[in-house]
C-alpha positions as CSV (number, residue, x, y, z in Angstrom):
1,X,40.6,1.4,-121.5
2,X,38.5,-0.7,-119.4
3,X,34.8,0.6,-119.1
4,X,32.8,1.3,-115.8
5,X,29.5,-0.5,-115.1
6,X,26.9,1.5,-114.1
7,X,23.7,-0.2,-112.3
8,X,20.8,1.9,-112.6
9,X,17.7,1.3,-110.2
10,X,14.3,2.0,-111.1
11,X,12.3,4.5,-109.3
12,X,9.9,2.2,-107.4
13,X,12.5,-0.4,-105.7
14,X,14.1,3.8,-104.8
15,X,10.7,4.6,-102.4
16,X,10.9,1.3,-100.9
17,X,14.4,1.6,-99.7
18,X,13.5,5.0,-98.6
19,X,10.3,3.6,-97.1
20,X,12.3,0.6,-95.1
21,X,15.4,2.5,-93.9
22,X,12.6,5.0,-92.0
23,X,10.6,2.6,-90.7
24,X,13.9,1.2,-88.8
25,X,14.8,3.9,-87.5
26,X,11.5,5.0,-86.8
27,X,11.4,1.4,-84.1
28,X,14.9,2.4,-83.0
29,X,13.8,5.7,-82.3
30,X,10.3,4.8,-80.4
31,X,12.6,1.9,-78.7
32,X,15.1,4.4,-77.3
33,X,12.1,6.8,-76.1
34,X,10.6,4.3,-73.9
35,X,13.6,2.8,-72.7
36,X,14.6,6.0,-71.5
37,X,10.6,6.7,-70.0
38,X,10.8,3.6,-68.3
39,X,14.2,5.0,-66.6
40,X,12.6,7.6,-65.3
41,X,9.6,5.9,-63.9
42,X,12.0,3.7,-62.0
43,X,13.6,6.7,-60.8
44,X,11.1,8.1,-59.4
45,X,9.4,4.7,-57.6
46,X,12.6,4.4,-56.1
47,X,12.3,8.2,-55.0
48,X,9.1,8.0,-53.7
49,X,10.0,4.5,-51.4
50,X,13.0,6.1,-49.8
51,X,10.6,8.8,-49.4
52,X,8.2,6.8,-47.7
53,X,9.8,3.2,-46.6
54,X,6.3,2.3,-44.9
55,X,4.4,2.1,-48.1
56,X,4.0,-1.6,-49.4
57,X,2.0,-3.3,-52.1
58,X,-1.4,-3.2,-50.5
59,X,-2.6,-7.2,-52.2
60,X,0.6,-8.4,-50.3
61,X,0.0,-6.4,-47.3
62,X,-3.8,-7.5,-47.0
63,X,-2.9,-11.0,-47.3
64,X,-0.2,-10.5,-44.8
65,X,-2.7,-9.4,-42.2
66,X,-5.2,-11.7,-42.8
67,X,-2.7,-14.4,-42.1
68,X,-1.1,-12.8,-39.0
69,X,-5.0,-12.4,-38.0
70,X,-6.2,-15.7,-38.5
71,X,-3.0,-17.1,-36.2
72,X,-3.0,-14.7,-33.4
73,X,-6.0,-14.1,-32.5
74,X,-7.0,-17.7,-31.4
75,X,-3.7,-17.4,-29.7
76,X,-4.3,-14.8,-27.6
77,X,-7.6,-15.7,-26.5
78,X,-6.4,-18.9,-25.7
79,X,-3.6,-17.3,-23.6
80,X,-6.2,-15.1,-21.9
81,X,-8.6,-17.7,-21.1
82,X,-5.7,-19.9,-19.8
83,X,-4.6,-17.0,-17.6
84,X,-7.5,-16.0,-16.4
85,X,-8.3,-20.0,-15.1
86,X,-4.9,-19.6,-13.7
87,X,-5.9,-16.9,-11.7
88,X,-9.0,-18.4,-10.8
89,X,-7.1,-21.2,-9.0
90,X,-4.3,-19.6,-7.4
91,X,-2.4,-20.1,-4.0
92,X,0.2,-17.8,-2.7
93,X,2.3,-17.7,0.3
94,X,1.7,-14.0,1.7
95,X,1.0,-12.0,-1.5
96,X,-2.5,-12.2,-3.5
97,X,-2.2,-10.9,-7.0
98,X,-5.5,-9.6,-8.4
99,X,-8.1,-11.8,-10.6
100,X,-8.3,-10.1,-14.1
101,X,-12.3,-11.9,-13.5
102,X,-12.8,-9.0,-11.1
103,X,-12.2,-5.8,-13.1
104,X,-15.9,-5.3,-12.4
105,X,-15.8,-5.9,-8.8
106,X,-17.6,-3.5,-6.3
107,X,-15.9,-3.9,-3.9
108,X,-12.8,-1.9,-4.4
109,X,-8.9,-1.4,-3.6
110,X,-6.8,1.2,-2.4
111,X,-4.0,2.5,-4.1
112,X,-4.2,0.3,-6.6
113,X,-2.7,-2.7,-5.0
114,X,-3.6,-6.2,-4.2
115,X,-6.7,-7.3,-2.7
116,X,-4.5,-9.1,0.0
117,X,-1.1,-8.3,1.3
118,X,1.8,-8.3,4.3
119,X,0.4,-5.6,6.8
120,X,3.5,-2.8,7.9
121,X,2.7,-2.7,11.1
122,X,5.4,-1.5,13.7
123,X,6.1,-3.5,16.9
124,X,6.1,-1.3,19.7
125,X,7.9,-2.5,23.2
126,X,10.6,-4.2,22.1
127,X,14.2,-4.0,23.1
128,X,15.3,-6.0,20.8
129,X,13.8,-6.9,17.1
130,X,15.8,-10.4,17.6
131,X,17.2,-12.7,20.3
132,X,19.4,-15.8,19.9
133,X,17.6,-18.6,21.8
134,X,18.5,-21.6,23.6
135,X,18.3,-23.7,20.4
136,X,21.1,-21.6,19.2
137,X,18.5,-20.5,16.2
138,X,18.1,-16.5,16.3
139,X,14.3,-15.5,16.2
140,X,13.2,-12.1,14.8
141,X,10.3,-10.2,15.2
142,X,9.6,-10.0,11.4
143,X,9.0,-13.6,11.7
144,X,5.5,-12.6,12.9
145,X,3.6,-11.7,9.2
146,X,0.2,-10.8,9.1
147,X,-2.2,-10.2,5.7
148,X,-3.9,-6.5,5.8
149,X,-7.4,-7.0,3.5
150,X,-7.4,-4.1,0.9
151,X,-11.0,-3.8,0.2
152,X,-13.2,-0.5,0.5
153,X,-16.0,-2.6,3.0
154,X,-17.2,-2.7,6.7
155,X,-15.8,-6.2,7.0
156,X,-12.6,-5.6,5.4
157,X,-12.3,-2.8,8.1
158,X,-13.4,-5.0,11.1
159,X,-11.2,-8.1,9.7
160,X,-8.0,-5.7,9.5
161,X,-9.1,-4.4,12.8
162,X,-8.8,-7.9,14.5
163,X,-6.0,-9.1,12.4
164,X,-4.2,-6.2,13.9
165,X,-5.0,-7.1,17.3
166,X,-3.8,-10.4,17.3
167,X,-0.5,-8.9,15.8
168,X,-0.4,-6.7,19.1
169,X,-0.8,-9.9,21.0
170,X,1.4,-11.8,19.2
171,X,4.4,-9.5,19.5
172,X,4.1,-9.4,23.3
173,X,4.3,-13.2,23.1
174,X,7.6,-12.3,21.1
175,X,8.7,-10.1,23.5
176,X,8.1,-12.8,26.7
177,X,9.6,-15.5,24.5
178,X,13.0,-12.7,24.0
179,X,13.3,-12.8,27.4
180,X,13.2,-16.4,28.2
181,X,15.3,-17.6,25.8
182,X,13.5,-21.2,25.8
183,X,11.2,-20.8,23.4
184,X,9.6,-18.9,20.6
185,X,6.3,-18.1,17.9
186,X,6.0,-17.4,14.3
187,X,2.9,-16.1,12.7
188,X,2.3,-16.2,8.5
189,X,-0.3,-16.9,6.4
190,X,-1.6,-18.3,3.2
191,X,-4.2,-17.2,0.7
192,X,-6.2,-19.2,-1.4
193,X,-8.2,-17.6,-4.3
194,X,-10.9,-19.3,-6.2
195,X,-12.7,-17.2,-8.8
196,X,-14.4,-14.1,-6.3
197,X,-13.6,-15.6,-3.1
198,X,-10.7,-15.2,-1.5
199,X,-9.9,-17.2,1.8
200,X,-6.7,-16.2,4.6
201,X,-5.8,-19.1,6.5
202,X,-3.3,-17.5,9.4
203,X,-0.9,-20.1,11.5
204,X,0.9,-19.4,14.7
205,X,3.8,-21.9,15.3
206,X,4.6,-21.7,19.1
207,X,7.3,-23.7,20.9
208,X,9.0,-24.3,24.1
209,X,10.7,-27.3,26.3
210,X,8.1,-29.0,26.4
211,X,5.8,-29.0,22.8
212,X,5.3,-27.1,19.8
213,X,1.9,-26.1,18.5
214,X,-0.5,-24.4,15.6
215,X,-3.1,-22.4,15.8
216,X,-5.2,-21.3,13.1
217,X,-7.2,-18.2,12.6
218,X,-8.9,-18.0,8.8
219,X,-11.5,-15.5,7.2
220,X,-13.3,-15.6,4.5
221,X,-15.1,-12.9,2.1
222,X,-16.7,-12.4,-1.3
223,X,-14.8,-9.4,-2.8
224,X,-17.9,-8.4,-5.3
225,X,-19.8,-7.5,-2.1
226,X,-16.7,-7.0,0.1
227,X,-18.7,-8.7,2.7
228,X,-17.3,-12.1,5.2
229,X,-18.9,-15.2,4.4
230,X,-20.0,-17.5,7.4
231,X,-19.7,-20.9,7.9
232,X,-23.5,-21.6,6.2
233,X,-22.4,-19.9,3.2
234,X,-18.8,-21.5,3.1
235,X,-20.4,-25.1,3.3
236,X,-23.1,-23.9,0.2
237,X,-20.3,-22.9,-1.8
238,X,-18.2,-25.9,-0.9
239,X,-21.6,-28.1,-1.7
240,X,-21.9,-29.6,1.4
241,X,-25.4,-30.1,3.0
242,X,-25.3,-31.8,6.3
243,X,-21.9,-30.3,7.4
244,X,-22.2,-32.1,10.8
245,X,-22.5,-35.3,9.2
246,X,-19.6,-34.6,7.1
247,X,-17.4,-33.9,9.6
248,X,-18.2,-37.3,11.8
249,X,-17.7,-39.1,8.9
250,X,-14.1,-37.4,8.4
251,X,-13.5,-37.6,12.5
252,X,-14.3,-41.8,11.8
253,X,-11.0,-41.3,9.4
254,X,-8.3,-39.4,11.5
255,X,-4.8,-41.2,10.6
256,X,-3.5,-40.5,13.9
257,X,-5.7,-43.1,15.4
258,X,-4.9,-45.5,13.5
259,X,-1.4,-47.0,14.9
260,X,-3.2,-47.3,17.5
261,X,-5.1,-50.3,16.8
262,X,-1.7,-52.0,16.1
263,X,0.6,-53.5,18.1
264,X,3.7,-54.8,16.3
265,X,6.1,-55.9,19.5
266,X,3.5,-58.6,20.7
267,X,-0.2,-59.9,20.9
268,X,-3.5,-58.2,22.9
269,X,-6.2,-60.5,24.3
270,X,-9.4,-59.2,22.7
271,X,-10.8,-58.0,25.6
272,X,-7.7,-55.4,25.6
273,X,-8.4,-54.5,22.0
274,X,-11.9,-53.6,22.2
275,X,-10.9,-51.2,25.2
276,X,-8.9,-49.7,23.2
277,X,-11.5,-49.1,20.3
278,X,-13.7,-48.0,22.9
279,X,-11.2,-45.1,24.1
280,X,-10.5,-44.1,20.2
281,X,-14.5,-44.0,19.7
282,X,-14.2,-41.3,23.3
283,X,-11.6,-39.8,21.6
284,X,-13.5,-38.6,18.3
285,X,-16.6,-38.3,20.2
286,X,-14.7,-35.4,22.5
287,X,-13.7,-34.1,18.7
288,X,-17.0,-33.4,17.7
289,X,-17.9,-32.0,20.9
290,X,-15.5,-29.8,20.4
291,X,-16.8,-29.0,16.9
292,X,-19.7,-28.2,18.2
293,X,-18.7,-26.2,20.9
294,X,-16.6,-23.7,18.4
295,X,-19.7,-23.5,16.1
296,X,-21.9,-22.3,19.1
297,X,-19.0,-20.0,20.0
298,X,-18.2,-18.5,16.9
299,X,-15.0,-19.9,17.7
300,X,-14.5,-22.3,14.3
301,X,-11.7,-21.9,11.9
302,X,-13.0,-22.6,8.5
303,X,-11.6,-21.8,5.1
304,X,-11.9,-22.6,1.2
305,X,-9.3,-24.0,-0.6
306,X,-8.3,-23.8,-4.4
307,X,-9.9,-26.4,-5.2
308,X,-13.1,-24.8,-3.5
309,X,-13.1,-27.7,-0.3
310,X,-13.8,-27.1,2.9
311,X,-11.0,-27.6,5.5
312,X,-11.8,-26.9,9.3
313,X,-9.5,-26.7,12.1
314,X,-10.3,-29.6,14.6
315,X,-9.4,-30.1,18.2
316,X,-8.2,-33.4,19.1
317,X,-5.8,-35.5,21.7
318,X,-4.1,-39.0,21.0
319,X,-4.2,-41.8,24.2
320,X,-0.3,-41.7,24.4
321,X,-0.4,-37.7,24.8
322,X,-2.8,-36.1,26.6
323,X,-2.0,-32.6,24.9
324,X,-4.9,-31.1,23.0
325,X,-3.5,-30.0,19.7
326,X,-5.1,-28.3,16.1
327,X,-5.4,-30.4,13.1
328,X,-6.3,-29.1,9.8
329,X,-8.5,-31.3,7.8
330,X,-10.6,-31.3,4.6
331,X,-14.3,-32.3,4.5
332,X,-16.2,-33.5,1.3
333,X,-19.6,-34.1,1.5
């Protein structure tokens, strides 16, 4: 009969057995309790952001902002600054926006609307608001547009005042050309804006058989104060000194007299030539006369562009056309 071994183990190898086999699953144990903590923590993050979606790390955010800081803001007051020059040097055909420069202005609007805009004024006497004309071009009525000055001032009041006047006027003209069917007159305007002064420059186109013409009516006013500028004040701002001298040195360059030293089909003796520089030099003395003569009158048209120069209206008459006619022209000192 075959004998079974029997391995004994001492007592001490026994405890560290023991010892080992709860020390494993002592790590087990501690491993599977924080595994399952770590669960629950992520539960409850994920809880808390559905809860509140806006919340984000705040070192991310910060950085974020400081970024988005750093490329806007440079941005923006570039943007404004560029804006703001743009508005400075704006022209516009009938409609004046307001400069954001004049937030602080004194002179205030109505309503809330632009410092310069088309008057509503109703014709009265008409028959007709439009008539077709001999030229076979139909002429309206709401061809004649006026600017109404939207500022809380004297001036503005007396400027809207006369503007509206000459509307009156120019209507009845309408009305007269409706009936003749041979000729006609349109009225607009245009508005230059430089910084705080604003400057209307109104033309009237008339035509008939014979000749078409422009006249020019223009105002002027600072619209801190709300008050007109005058012709002094126009030139100081324009920086010109000796504004007669300025404009007989721009008469001495009129275009239109030009041509008229030339004479391509043949040859003049120069005895014929310096007649005819003698009648140009009658000619742009009868100019400044007439210069003068509005300036004494309170009769000159004056205005500022955007680019802050002075134009005038000038009076003048070529030697193959005896018709006075109105020339706008810029004067630089």
């Amino acid at each position: 009969m075959d004998e079974k071994k029997v391995y004994k183990i001492g007592l001490w190898p026994m405890i560290l057995i023991i010892l080992d086999i709860a020390l494993i699953a002592t790590v087990i144990v501690m491993g599977m309790i924080i595994h399952h903590k770590n669960e629950i923590i992520a539960k409850k993050d994920v809880a808390t952001k559905e809860a509140n979606p806006t919340d984000v790390d705040e070192s991310v955010n910060e950085e974020e902002i400081t970024n988005t800081n750093s490329v806007t803001e440079p941005e923006q007051k570039k943007n404004h600054a560029e804006n703001k020059i743009a508005n400075m040097t704006n022209t516009t055909n009938n409609t004046a926006e307001n400069d954001s420069s004049t937030e602080q202005n004194t002179a205030k609007t109505v309503a809330n609307r632009p410092y310069i805009y088309d008057a509503q004024y109703t014709p009265d006497g008409l028959k007709a608001n439009s008539y077709l004309a001999d030229d076979g071009v139909t002429y309206k009525v709401s061809d004649i547009v006026v600017p109404y000055v939207n500022m809380v001032s004297s001036d503005a009041t007396k400027m809207n005042t006369e503007i509206e006047t000459l509307y009156r006027k120019w209507v009845e003209e309408f009305r007269i050309c409706s009936q003749n069917l041979n000729s006609y007159i349109k009225v607009n305007y245009t508005t230059y804006i430089t910084s705080n002064i604003y400057s209307i420059c109104i033309t009237v186109q008339r035509s008939n058989e014979r000749v078409t013409s422009e006249e020019y009516f223009a105002y002027n006013f600072d619209i801190i104060s709300g008050t007109q500028l005058d012709y002094g004040q126009v030139c100081y701002i324009a920086g010109i000194n000796d504004a007669g001298e300025c404009v007989q040195k721009r008469i001495e360059t009129i275009e239109e007299y030009d041509s008229y030293y030339l004479v391509p089909s043949r040859t003049v003796s120069q005895e014929e030539a310096d007649a005819r520089k003698a009648e140009i030099e009658t000619y742009k003395s009868e100019i400044y006369t007439h210069y003068q003569e509005d300036i004494l009158n309170n009769q000159l048209v004056y205005f500022l562009d955007n680019n802050l120069k002075l134009n005038i209206a000038i009076k003048m008459k070529l030697p193959d056309n005896e018709i006075m006619f109105t020339k706008v022209v810029i004067v630089e000192s």
